[in-house]
KERO-979032 format. One record per residue: x, y, z of N, C-alpha, C, CB in turn; residue in three letters. Coordinates in steps of 0.02 Angstrom, whole numbers, plus 50000, padded with zeros to 5 digits. Glycine has a CB too. Layout:
KERO-979032
XYZXYZXYZXYZala ...
//
This chain:
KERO-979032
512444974049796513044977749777513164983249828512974980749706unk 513804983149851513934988149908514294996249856514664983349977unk 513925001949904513975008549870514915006949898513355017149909unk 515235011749848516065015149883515875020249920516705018749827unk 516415021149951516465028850035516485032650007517115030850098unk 516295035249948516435042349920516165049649963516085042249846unk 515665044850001515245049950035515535057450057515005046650095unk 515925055850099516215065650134516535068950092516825066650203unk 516635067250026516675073949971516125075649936517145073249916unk 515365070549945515095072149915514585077949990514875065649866unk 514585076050038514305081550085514485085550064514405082150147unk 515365087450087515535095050073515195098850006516345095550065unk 515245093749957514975098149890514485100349918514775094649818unk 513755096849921513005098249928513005102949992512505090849938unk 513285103650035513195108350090513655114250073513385105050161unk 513995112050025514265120350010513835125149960515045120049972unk 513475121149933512825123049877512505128649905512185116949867unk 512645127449977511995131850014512385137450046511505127150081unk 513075137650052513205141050085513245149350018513835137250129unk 513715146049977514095150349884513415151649873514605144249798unk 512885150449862512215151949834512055158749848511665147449861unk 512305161749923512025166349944512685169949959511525164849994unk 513385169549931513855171449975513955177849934514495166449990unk 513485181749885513655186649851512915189649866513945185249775unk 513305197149863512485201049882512345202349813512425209449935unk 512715201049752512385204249674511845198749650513085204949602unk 511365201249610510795195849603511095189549574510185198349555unk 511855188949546511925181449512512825181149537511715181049400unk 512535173649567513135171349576513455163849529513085170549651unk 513945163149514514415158349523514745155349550514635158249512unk 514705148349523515185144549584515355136249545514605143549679unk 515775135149580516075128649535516095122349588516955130449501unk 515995116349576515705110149616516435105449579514665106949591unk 516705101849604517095095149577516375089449615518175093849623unk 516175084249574515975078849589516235071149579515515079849570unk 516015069449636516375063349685515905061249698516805064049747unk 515295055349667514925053649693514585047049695514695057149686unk 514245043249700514225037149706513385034849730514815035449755unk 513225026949689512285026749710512445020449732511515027249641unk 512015017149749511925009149758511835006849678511145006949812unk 511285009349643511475005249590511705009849534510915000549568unk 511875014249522512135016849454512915019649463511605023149426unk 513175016549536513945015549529514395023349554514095013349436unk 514855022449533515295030149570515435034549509516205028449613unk 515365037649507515245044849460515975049549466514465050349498unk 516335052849432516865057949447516655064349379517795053549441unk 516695073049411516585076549360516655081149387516085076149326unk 516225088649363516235097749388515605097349356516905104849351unk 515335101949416514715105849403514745113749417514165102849447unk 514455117549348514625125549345514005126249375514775130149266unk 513725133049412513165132549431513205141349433513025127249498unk 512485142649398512265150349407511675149249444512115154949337unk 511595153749489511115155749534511065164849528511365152549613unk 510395165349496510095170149487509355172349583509765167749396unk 509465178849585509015178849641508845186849640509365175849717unk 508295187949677507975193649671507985198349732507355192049652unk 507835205249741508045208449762507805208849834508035212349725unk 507265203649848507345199649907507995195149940506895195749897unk 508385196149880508825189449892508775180649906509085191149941unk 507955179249861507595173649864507955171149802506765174249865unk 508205165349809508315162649752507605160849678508635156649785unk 507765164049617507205161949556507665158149520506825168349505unk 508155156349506508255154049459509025149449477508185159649408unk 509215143349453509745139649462509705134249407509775136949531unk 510415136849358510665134149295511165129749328510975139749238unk 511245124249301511995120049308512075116449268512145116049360unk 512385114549206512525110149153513005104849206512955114449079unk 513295098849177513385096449208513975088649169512725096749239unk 514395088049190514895082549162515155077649206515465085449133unk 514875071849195515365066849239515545061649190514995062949310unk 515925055649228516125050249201515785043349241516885050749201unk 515575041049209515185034949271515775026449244513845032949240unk 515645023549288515935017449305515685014149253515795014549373unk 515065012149252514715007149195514525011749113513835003949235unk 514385016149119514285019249063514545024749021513895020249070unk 515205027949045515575031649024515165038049024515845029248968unk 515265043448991515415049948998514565052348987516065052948938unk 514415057249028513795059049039513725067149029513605056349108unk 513365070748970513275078348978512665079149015513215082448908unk 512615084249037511835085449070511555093349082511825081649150unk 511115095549083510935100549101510245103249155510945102149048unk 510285103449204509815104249249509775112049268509965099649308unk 508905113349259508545120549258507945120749301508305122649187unk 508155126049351507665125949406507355131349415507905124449462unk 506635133649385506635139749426505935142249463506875145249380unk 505845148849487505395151149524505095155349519505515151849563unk 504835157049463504555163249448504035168549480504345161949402unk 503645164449546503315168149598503525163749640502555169749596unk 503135167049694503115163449772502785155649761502535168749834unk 502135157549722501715151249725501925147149642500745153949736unk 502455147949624502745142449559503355139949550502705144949496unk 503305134649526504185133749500504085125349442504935131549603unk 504575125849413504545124649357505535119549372504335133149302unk 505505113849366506245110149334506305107149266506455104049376unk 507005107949253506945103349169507665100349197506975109249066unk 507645094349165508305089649176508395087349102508205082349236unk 508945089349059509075086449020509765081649018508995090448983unk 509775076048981510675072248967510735069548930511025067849005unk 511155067748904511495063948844512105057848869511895070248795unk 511955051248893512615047748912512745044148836512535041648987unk 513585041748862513835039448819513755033048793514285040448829unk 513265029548843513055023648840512255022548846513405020548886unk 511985021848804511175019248822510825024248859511115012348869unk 511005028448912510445032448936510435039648926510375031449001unk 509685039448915509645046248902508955049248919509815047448832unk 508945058148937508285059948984508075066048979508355059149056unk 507545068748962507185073148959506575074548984507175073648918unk 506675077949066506015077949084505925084849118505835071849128unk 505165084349105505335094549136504385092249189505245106149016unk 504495097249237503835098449295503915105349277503905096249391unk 503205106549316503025112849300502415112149377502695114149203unk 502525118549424501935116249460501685125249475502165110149541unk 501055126249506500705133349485500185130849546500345134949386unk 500335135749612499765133249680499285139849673500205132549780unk 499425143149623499045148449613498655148949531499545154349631unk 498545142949512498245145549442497725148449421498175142149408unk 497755153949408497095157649382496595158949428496745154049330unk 496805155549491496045156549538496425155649616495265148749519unk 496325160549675496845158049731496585151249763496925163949794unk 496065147049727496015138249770496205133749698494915135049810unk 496395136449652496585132349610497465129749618496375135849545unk 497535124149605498265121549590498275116649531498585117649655unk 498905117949493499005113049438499765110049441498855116849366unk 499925104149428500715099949422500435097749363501035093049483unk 500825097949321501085094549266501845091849236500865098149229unk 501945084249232502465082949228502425078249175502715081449284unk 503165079049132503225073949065503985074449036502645076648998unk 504095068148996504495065148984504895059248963504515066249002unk 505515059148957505695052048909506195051548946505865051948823unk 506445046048940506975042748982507315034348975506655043149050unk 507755036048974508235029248981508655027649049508805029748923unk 508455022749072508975020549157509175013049148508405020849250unk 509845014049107510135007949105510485004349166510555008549057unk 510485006149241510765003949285510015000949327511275009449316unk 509514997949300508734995849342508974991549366508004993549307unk 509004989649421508764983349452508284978649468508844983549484unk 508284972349486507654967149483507894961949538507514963049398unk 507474959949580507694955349619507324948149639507794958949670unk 506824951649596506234946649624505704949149657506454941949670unk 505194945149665504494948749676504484947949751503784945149634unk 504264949149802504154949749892504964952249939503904939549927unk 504664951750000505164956850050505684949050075504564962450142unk 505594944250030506074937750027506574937049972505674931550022unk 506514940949921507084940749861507684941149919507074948549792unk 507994937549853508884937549864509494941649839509104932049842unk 509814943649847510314949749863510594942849763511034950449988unk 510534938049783511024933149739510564935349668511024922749767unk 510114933649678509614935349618509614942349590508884934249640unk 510104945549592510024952149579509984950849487510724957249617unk 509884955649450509784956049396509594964949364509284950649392unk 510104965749294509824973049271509614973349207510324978449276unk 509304978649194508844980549144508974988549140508054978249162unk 508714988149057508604994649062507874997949050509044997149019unk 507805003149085507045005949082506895011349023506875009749156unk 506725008748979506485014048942505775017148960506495011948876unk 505515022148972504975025848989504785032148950505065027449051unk 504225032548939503915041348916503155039248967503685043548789unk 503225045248986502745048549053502565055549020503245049949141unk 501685056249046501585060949066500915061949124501585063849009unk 501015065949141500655067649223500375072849229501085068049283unk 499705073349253499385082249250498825078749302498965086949148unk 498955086149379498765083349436498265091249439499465080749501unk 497575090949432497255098449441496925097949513496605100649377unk 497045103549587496735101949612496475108049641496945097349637unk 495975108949693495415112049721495465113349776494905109249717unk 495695116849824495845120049897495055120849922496335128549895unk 494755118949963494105118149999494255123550054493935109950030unk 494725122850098494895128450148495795129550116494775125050251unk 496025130150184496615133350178497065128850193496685138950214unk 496925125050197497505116350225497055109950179497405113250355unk 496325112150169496255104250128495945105950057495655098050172unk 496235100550024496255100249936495875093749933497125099649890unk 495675093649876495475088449824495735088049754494815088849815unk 495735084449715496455083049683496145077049603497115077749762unk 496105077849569496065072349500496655073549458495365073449445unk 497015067149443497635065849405497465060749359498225063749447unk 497665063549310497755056249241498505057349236497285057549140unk 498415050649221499325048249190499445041849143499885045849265unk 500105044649103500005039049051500895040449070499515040248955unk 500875029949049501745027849058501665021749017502135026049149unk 502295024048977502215020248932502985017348943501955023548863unk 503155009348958504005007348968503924998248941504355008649081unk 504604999048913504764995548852505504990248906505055002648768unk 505924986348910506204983348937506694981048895505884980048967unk 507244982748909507874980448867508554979448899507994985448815unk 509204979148869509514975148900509804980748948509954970348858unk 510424978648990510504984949034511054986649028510394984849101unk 511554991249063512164992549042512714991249098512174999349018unk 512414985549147512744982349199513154976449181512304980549245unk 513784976149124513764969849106513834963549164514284969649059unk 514234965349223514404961249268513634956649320514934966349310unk 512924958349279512434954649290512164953549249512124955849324unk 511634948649266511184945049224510614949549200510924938849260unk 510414948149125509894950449102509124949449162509874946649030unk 508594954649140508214951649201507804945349156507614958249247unk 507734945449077507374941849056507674935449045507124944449011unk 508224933449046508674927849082508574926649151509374929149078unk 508414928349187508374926349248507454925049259508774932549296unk 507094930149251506574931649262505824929649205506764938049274unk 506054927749161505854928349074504914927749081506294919349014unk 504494923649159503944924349162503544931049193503844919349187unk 503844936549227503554940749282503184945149216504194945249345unk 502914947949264502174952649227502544957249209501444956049276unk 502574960349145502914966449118503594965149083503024971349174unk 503824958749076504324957849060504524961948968504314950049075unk 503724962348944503714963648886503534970748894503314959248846unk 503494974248936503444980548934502604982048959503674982848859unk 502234987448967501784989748962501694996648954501564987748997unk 500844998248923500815004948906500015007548965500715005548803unk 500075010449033499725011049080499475019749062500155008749151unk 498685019049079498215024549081497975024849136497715024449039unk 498275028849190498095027849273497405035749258499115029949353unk 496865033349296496355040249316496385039549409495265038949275unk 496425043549433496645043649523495905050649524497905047749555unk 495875049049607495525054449637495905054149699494725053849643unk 495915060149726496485059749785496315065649827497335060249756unk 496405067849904496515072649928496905073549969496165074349939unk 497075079249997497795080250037497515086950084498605082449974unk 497945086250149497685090650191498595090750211496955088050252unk 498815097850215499255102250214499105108150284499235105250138unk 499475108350347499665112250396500335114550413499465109750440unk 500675113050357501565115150362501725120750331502085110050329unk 501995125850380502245131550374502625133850311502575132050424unk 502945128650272503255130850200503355124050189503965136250191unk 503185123150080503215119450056503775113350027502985122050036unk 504265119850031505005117150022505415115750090505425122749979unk 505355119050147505755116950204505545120650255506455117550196unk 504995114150282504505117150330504965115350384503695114150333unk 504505117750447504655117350500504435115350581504765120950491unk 503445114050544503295112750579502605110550547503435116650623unk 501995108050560501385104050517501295096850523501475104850442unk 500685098050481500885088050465500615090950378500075078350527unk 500755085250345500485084250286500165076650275501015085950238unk 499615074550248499385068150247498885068650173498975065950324unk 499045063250139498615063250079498375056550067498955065750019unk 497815054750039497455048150016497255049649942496745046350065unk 497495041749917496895040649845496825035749822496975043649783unk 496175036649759496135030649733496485028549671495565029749727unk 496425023849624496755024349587496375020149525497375022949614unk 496175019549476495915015449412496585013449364495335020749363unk 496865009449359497405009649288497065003449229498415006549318unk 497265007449184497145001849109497945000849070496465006749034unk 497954995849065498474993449021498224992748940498704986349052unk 498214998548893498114998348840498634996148781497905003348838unk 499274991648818499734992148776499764985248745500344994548805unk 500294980148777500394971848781499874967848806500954969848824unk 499504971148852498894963748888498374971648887499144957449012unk 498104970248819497594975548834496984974648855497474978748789unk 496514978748901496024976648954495824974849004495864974948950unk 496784975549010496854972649107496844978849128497664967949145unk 496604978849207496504983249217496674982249305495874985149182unk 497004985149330497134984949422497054992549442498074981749453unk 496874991449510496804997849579497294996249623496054998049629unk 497535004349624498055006749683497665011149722498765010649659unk 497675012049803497625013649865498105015549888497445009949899unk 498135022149922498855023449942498635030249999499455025649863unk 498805027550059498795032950098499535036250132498315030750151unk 499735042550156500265043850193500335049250215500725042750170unk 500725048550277500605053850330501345057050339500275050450405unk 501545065850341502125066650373502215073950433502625066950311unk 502285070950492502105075950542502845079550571501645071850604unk 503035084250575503565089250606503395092050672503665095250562unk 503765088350712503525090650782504165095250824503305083250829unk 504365101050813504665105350873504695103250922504435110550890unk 505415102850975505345101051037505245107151079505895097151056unk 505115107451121504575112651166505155114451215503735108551210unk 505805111051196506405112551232506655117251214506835108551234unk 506925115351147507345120451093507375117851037508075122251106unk 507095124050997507025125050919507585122150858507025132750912unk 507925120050908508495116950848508465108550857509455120050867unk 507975105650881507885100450876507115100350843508035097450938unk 506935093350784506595092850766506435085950748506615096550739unk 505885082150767505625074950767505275075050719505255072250822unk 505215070250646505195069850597504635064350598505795069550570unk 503835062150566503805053950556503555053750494503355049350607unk 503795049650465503295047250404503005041250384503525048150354unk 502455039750376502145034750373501795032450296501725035750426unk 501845027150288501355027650221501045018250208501985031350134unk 500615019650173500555010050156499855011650097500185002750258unk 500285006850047500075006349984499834999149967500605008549943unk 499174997149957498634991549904498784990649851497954992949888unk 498964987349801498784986949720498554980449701499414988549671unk 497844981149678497424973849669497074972649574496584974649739unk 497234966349570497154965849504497654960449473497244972449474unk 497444956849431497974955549409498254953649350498084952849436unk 498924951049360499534953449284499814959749286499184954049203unk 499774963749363500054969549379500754969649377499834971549436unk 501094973149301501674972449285502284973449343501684976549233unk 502724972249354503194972549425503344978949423503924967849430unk 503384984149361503614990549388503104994249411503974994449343unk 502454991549401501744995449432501634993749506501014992849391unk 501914987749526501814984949587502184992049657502304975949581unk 501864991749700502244992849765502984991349782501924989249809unk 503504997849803504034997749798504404999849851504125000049753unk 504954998349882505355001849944506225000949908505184996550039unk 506385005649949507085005549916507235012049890507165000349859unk 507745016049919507715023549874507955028149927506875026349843unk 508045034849913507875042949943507245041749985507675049549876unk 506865039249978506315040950017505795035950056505985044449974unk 505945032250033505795025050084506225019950112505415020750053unk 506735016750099507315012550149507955014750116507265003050149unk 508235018650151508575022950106509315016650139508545033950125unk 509285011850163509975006650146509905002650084510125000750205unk 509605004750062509554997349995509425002849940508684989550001unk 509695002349863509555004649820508725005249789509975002149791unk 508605009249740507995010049735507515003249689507975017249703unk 506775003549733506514998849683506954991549716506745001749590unk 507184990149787507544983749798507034977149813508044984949861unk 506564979849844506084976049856505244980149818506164975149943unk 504974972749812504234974149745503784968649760504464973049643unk 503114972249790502714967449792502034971949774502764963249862unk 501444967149789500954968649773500744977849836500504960549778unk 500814974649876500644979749939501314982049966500194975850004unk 501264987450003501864990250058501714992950103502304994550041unk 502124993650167501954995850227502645001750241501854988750282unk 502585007750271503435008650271503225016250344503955012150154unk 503665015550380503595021450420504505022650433503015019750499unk 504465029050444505285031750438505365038550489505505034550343unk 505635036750540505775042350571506705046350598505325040550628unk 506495053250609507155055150614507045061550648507545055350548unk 507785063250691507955067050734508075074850678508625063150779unk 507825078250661508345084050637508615090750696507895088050570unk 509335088850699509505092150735509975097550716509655088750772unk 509855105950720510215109550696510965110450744509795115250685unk 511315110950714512125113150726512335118050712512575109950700unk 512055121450659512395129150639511985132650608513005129450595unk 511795138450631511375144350596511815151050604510565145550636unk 511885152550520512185159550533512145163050469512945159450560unk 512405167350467512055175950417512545176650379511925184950462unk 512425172250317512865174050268512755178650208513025169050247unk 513075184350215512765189950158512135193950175512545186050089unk 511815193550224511115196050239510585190950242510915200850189unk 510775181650193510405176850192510495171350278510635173550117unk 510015167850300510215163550348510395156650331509745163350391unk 510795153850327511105148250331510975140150372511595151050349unk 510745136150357510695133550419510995125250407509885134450447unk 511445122250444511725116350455511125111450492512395117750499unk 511195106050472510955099550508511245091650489510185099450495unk 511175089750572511305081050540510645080550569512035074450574unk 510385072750549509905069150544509795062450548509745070550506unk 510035059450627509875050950631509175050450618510035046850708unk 509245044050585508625041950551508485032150557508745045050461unk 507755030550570507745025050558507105021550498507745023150624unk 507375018150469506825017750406506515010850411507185018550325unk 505825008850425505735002050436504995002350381505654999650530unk 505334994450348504724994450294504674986350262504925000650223unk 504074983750248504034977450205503554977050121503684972150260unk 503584975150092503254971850018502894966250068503934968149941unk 502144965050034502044958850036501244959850001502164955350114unk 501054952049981500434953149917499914948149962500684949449813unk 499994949850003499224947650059499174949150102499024942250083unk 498504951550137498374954150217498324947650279497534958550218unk 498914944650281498804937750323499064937750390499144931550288unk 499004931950418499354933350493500004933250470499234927550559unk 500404932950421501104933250418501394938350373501354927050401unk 500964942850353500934949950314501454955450355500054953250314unk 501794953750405502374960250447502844956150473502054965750520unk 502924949550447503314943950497503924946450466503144934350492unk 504244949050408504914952050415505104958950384505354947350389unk 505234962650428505324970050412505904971250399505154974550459unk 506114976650365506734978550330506744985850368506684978450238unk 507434985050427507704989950472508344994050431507964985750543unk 508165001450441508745000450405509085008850432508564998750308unk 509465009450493509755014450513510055018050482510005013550547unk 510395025950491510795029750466510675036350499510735029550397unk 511115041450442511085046550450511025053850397511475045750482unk 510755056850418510695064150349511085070650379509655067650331unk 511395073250320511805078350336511375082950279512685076850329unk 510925088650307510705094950269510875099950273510255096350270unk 510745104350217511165110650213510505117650181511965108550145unk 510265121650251509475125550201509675131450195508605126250240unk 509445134450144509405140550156508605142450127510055144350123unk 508315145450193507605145450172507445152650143507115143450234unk 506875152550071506225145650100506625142650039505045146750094unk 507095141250009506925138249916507365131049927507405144949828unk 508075130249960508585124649973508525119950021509145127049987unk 508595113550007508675109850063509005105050036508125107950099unk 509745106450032510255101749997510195095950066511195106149979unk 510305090950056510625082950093510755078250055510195079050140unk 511225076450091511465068950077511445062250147512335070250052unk 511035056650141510775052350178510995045750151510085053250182unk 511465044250234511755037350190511405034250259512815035550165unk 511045029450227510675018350255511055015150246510055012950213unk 511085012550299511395005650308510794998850325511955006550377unk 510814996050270510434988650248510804981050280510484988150153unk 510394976250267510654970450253511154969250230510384967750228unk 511084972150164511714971750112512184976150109511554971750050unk 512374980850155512574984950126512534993250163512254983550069unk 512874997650141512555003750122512515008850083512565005750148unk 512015012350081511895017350002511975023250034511065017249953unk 512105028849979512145034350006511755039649954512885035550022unk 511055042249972510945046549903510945055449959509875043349844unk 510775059149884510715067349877510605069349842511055071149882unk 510105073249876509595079349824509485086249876508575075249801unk 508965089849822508945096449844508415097649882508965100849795unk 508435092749898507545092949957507525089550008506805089949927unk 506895089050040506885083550112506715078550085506375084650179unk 506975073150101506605067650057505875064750103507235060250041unk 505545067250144504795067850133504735076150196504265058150164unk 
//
């Protein structure tokens, strides 16, 4: 399914986020958004977003309210409310709530603390319920067909609690349990096929209820967490999961390493070389398809919608130019413009064989960001795929 051009009203919005955020020296501002926006799979969106931004006498942003109203293509009218905030240097805390008019609906809040109770302690905790009636399914390897498409809806409740242990000042150690519990029903795409009509044998079709225990560590040299500038970051782990739900006693391991390095050009500071690398194992089997290895999204082949390709294993490296265009002093805050050619190359596949990289998924583009540091890093990044191209945005780097 090809995204619509909605794209250059939806830049201006997200890059104006950054500019109105800071365009008042009183600690709270207002400001009003029309949205125009559009995904690969959950269709083109039209609405207004009110937005309070609360900030402190640093002029650091703590706090950003925005309730939120659109109208979507497949599912009609959507309320929402998204809560962001920052209560120190070393915390911050989101809640996303919504109500659509059709089948989906979401409540999920993070909470993260790099300072808990002790300066080498860190805690994330994340949980929640959720409905995503626009899922897609295509089939299992980096060979599905664009024809085979198929939707579902995801029902999910998650929760996640990641405690970890700073050894020095760049490396951690890390234990996470997690429980996901998702149920499979019909979707709210009528113009496709059910996936259990199409699909009615794949692992998970009936849902599962997963008890993941991980050990993991991460080594951190980047200058700020939200919109660094220079470092690498690289983390590894292991992974145990039990399926205590539909096939109880199965049990599979995930492996997952990944690397992301920021390299300054030694020319000038407004250029910046980006890489990210990552490649993910999952062994076991009756490993339900939404547990499997995934590309497709914000953050791994950003031309193809999310979750497009699913296999047992993945390979994915993604690099990009960030090049600044405009830095300037708005209100006493700094401002800063960027585009961002990018190339995203990645495959699925469920064996280590001589034909395990024989077809990769290329998938060019570009990112338009908008920072104001340290707390913003509005963009919007549209891929161009095989099929197509997508265009997503959020308030961060997507790695």
């Amino acid at each position: 399914m090809r995204c619509t051009w909605h794209w250059p009203w939806l830049i201006a919005g997200v890059l104006l986020v950054t500019g109105i955020c800071h365009a008042s020296e009183t600690e709270t501002s207002y400001f009003f958004l029309p949205i125009i926006a559009t995904s690969e799979n959950g269709g083109n969106e039209y609405g207004a977003l009110p937005v309070l931004v609360s900030r402190d006498e640093n002029d650091e942003i703590r706090t950003i309210v925005a309730p939120m109203y659109v109208f979507n293509e497949f599912l009609g009218s959507r309320a929402s409310l998204n809560l962001i905030g920052f209560p120190t240097d070393d915390s911050d805390y989101r809640l996303i709530a919504s109500y659509t008019e059709t089948i989906e609906r979401k409540l999920v809040a993070r909470y993260r603390n790099y300072f808990f109770g002790h300066p080498r302690v860190t805690l994330e905790v994340e949980g929640g319920f959720f409905k995503d009636a626009t899922a897609r399914f295509f089939g299992l390897s980096n060979k599905s067909r664009q024809s085979d498409e198929t939707n579902y809806t995801n029902q999910e409740g998650l929760m996640r609690m990641t405690l970890g242990y700073q050894l020095t000042d760049h490396f951690e150690i890390q234990l996470t349990e997690r429980f996901r519990d998702v149920d499979i029903h019909r979707g709210g795409i009528d113009s496709l096929p059910f996936i259990d009509d199409t699909f009615p044998l794949i692992a998970g079709i009936d849902g599962a209820t997963i008890v993941g225990h991980r050990v993991g560590a991460l080594y951190d040299s980047r200058d700020d967490r939200d919109t660094p500038t220079h470092g690498t970051l690289m983390t590894a782990f292991a992974e145990l999961n039990q399926n205590i739900g539909k096939d109880i006693g199965a049990t599979f391991q995930r492996y997952h390493a990944e690397y992301t390095g920021l390299y300054p050009s030694q020319l000038s500071e407004r250029f910046t070389f980006v890489t990210h690398a990552q490649i993910q194992a999952v062994f076991g089997d009756g490993v339900p398809f939404f547990e499997q290895s995934s590309l497709g999204g914000e953050t791994t082949l950003r031309g193809f919608g999310v979750d497009r390709f699913i296999g047992k294993h993945s390979a994915l490296l993604n690099v990009e130019e960030r090049i600044q265009i405009l830095k300037k002093r708005i209100a006493g805050t700094m401002t800063e413009l960027e585009i961002a050619p990018f190339i995203d190359v990645g495959t699925v596949f469920d064996t280590f064989g001589s034909d395990t990289f024989d077809r990769w998924q290329i998938n060019p583009g570009i990112g338009f960001r908008g920072i104001a540091r340290p707390n913003v890093a509005a963009r919007v990044d549209i891929g161009f795929g095989t099929e197509g191209a997508a265009v997503f945005a959020g308030l961060d780097f997507p790695f």
